[in-house]
N, CA, C, O and CB atoms as a CASP TS submission, in Angstrom:
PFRMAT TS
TARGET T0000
AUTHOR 0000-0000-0000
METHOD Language model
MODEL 1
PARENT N/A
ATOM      1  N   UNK     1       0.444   1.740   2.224  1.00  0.00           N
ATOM      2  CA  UNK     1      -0.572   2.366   1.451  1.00  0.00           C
ATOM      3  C   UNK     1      -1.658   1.323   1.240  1.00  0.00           C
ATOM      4  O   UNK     1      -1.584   0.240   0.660  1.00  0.00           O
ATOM      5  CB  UNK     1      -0.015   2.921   0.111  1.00  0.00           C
ATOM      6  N   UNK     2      -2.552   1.832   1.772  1.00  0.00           N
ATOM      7  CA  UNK     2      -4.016   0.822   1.234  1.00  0.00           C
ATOM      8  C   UNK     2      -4.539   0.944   0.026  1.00  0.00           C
ATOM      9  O   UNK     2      -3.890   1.428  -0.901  1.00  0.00           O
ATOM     10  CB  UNK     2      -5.315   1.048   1.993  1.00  0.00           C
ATOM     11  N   UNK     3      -5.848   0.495  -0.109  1.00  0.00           N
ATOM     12  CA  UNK     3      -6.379   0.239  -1.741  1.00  0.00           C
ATOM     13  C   UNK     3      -7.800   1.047  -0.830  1.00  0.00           C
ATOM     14  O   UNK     3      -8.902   0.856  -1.346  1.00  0.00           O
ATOM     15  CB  UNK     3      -6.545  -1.978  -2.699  1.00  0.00           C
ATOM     16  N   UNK     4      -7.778   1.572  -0.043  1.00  0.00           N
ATOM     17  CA  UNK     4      -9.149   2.641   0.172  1.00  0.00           C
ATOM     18  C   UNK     4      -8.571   3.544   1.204  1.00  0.00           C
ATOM     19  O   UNK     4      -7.378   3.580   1.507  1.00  0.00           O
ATOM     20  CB  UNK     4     -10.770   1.862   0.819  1.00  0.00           C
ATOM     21  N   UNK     5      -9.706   4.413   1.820  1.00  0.00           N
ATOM     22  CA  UNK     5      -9.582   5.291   2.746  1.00  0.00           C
ATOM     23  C   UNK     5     -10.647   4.595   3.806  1.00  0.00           C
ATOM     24  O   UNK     5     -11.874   4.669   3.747  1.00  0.00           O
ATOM     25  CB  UNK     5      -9.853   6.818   2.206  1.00  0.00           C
ATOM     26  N   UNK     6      -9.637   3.716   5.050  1.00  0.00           N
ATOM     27  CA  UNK     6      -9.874   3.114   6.066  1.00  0.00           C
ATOM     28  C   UNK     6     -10.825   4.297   7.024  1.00  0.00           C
ATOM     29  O   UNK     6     -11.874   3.931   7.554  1.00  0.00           O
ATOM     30  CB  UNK     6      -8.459   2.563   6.621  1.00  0.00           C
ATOM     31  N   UNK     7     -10.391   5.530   7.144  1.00  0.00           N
ATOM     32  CA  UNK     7     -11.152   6.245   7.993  1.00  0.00           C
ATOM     33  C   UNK     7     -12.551   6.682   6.992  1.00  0.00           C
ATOM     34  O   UNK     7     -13.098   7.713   7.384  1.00  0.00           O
ATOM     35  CB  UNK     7     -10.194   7.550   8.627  1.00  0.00           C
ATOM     36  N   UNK     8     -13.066   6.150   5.996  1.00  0.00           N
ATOM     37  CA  UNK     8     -14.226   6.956   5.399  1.00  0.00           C
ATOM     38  C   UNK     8     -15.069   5.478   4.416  1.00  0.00           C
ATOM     39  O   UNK     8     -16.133   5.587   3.807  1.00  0.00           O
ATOM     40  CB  UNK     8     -13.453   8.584   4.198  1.00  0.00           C
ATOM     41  N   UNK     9     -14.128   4.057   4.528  1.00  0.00           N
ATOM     42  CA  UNK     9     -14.931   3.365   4.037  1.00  0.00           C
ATOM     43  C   UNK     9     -16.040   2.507   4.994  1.00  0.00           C
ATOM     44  O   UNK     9     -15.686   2.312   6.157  1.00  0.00           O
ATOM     45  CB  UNK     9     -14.157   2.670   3.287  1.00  0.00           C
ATOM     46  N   UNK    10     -17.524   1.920   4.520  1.00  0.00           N
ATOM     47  CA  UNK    10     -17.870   1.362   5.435  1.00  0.00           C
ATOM     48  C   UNK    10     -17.390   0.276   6.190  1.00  0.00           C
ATOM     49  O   UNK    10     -16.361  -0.338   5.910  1.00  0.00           O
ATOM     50  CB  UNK    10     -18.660   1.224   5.172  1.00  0.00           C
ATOM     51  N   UNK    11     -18.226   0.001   7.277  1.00  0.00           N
ATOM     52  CA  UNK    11     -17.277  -0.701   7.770  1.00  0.00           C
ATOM     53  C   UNK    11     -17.452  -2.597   7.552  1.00  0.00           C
ATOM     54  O   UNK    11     -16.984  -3.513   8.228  1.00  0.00           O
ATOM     55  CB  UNK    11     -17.276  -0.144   9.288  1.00  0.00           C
ATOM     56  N   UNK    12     -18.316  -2.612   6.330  1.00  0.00           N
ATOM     57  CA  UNK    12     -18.615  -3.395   5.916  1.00  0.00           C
ATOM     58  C   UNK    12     -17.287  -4.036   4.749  1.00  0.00           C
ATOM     59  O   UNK    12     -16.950  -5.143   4.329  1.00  0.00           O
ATOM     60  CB  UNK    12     -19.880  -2.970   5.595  1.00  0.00           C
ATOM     61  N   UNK    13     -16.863  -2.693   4.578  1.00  0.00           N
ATOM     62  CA  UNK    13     -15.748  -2.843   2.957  1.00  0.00           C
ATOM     63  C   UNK    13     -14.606  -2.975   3.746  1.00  0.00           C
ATOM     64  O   UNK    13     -13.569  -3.252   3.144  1.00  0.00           O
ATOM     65  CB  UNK    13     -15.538  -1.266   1.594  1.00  0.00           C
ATOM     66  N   UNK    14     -14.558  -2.839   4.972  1.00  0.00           N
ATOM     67  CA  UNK    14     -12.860  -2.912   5.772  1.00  0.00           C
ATOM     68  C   UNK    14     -12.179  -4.019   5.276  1.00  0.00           C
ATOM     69  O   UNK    14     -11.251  -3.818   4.492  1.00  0.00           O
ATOM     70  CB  UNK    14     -12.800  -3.165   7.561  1.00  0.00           C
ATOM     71  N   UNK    15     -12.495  -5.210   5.611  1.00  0.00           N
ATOM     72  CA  UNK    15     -11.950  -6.327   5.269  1.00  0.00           C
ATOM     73  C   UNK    15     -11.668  -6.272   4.144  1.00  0.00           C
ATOM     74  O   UNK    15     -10.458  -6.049   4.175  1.00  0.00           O
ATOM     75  CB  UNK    15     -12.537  -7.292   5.483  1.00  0.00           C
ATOM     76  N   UNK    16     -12.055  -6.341   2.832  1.00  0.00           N
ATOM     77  CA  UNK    16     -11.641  -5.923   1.770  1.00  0.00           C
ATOM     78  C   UNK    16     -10.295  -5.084   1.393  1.00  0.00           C
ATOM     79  O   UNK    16      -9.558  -5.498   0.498  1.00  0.00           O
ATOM     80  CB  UNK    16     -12.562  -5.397   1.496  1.00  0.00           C
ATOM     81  N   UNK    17     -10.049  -4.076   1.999  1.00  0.00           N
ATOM     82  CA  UNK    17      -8.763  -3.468   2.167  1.00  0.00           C
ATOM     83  C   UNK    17      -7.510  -4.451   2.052  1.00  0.00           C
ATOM     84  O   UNK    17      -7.195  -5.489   2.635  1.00  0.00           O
ATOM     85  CB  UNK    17      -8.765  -2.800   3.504  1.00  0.00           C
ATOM     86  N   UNK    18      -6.964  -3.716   1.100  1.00  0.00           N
ATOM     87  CA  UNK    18      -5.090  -4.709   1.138  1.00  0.00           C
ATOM     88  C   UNK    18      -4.502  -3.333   1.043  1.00  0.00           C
ATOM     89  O   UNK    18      -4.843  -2.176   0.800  1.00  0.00           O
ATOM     90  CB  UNK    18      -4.368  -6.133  -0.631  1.00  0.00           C
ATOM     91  N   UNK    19      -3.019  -4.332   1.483  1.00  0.00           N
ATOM     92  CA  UNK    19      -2.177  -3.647   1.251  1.00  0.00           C
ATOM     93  C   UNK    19      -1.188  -3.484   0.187  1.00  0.00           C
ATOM     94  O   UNK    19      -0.333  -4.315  -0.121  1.00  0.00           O
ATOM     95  CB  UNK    19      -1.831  -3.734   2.009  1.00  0.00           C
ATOM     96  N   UNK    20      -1.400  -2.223  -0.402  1.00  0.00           N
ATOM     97  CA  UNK    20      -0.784  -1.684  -2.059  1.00  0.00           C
ATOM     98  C   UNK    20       0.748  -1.747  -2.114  1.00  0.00           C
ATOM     99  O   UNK    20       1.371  -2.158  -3.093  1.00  0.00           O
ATOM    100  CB  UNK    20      -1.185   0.115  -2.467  1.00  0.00           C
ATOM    101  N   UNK    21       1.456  -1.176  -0.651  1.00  0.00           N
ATOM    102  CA  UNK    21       2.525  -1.251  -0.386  1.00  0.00           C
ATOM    103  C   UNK    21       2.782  -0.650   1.191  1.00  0.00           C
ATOM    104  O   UNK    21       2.065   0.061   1.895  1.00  0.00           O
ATOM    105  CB  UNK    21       3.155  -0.677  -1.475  1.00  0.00           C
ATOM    106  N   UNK    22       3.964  -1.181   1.400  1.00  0.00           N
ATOM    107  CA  UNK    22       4.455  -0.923   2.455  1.00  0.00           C
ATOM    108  C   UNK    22       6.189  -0.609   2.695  1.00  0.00           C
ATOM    109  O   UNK    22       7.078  -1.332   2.246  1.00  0.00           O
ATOM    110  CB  UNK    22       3.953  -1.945   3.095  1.00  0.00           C
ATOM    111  N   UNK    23       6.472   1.049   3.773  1.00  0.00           N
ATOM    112  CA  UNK    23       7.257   1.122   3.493  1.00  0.00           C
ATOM    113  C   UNK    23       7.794   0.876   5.109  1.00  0.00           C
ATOM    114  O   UNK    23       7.115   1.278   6.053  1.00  0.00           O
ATOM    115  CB  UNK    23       7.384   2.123   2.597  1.00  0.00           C
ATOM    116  N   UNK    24       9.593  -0.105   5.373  1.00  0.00           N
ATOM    117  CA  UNK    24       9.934   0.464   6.826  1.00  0.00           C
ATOM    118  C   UNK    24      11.135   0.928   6.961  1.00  0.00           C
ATOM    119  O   UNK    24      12.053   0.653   6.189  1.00  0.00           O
ATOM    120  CB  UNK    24       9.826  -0.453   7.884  1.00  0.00           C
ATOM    121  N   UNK    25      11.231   1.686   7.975  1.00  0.00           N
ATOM    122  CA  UNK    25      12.989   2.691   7.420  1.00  0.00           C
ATOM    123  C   UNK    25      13.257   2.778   6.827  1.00  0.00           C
ATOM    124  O   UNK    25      14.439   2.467   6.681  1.00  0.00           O
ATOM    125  CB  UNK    25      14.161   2.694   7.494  1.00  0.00           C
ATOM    126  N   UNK    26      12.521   3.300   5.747  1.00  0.00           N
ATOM    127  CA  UNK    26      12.303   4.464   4.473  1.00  0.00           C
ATOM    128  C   UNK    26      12.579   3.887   3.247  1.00  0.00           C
ATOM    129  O   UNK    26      12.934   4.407   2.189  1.00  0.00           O
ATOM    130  CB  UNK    26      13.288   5.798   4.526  1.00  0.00           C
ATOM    131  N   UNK    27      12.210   1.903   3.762  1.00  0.00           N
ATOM    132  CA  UNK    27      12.184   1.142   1.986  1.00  0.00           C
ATOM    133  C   UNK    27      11.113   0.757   1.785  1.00  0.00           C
ATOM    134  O   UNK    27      10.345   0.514   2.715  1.00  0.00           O
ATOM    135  CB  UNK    27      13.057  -0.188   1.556  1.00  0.00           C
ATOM    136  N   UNK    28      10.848   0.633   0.768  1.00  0.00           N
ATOM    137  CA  UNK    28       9.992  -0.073   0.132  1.00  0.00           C
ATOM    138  C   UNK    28       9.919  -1.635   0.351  1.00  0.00           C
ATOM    139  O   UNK    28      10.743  -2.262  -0.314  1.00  0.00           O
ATOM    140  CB  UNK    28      10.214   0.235  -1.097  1.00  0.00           C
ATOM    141  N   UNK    29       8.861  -2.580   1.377  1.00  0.00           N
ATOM    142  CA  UNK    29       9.277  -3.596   1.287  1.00  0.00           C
ATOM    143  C   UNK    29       8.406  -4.518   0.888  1.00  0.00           C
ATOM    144  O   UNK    29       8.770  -5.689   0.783  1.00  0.00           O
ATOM    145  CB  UNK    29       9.796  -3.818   2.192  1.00  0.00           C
ATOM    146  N   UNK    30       7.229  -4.163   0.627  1.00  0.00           N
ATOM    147  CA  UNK    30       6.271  -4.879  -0.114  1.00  0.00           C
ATOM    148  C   UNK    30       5.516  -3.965  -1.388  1.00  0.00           C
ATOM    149  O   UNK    30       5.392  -2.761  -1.165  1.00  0.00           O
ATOM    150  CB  UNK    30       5.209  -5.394   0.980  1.00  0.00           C
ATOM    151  N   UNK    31       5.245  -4.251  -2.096  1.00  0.00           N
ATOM    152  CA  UNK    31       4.356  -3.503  -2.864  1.00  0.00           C
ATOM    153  C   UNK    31       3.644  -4.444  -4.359  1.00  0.00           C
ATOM    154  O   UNK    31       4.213  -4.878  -5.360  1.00  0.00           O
ATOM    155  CB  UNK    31       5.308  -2.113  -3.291  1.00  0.00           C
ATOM    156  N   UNK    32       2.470  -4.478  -4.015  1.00  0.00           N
ATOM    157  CA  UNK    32       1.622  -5.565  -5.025  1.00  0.00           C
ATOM    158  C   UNK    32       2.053  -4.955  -5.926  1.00  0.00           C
ATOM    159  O   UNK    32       2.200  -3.770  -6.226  1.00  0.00           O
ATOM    160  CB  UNK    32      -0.023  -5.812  -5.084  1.00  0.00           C
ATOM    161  N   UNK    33       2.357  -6.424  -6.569  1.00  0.00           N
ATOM    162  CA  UNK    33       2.087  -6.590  -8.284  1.00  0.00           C
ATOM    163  C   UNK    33       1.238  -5.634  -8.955  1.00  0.00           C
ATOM    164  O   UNK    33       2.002  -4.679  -9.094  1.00  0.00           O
ATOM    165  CB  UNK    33       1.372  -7.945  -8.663  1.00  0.00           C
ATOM    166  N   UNK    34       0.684  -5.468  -9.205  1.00  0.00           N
ATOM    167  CA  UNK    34      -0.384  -4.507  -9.975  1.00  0.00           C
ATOM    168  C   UNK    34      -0.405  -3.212  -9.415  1.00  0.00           C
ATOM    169  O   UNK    34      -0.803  -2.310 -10.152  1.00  0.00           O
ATOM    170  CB  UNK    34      -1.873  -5.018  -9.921  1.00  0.00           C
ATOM    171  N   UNK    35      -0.010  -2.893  -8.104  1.00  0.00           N
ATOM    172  CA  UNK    35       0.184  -1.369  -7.995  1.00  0.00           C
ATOM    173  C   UNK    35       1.479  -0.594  -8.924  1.00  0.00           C
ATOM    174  O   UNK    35       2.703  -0.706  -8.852  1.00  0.00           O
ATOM    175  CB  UNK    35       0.469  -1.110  -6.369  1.00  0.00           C
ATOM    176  N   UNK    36       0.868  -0.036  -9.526  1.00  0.00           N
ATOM    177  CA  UNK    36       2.032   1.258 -10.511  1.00  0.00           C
ATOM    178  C   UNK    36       2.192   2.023  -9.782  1.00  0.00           C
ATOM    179  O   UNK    36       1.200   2.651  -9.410  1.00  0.00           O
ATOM    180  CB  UNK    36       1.618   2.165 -11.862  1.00  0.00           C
ATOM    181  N   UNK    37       3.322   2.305  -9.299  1.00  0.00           N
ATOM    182  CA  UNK    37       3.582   3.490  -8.804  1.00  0.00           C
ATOM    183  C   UNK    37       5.064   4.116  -9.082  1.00  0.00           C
ATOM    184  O   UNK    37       5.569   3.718  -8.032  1.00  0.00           O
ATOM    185  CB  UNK    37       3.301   3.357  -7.446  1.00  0.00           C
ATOM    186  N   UNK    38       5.759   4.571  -9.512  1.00  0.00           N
ATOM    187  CA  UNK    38       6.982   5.277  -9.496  1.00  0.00           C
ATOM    188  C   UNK    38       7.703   5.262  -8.177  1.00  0.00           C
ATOM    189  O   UNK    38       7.561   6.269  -7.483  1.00  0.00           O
ATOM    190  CB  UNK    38       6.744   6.620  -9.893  1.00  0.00           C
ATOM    191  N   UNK    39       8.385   4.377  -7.759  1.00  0.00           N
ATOM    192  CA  UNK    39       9.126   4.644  -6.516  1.00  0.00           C
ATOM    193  C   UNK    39      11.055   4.088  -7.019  1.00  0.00           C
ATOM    194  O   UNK    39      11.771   3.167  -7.411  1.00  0.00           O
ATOM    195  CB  UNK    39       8.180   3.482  -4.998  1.00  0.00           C
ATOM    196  N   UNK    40      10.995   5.558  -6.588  1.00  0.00           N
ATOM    197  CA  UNK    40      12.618   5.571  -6.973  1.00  0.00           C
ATOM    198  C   UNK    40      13.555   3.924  -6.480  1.00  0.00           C
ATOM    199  O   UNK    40      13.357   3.171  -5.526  1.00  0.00           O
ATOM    200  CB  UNK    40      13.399   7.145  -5.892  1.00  0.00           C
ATOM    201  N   UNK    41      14.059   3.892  -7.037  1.00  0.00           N
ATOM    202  CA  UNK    41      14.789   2.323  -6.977  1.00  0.00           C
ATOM    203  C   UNK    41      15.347   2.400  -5.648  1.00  0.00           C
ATOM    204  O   UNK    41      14.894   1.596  -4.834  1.00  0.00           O
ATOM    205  CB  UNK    41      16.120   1.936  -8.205  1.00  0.00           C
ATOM    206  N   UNK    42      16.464   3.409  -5.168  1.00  0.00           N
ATOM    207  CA  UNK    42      16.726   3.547  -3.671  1.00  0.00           C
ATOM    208  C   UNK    42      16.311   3.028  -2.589  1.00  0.00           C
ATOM    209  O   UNK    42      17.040   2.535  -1.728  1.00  0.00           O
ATOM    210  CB  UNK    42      16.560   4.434  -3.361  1.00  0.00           C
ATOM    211  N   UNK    43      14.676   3.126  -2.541  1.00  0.00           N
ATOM    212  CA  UNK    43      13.849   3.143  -1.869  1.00  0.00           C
ATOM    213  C   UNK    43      13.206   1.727  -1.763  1.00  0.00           C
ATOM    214  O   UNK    43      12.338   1.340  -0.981  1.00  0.00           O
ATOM    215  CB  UNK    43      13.171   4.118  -2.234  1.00  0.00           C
ATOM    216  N   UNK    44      14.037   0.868  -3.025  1.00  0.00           N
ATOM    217  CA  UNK    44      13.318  -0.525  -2.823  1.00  0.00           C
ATOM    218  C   UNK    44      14.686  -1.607  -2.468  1.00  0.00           C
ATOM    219  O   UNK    44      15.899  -1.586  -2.674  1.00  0.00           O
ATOM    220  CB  UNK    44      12.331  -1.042  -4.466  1.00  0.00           C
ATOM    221  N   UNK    45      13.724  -2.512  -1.833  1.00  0.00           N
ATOM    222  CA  UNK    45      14.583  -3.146  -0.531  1.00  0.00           C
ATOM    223  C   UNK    45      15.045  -4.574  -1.574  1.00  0.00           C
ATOM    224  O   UNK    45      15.750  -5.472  -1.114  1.00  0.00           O
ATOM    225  CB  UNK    45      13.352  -3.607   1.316  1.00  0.00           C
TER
END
């Protein structure tokens, strides 16, 4: 999950983009500090 919409930001703001979280075979294996999100515990690695 990014911190924008890669297909609609300029392409000036790309670089700027991080990553909020990331999931692979269906865990959770990164996800910044400061992103809130509710993700069931299961799901984290």
């Amino acid at each position: 999950m990014l911190s924008g919409d890669y297909l609609e930001a300029p392409g000036d703001e790309l670089a700027s983009l991080t990553s909020l979280m990331t999931v692979a075979g269906g865990r959770v294996v990164h996800r910044d500090p400061g992103f809130d999100a509710d993700v069931p515990e299961r799901l984290v690695r």
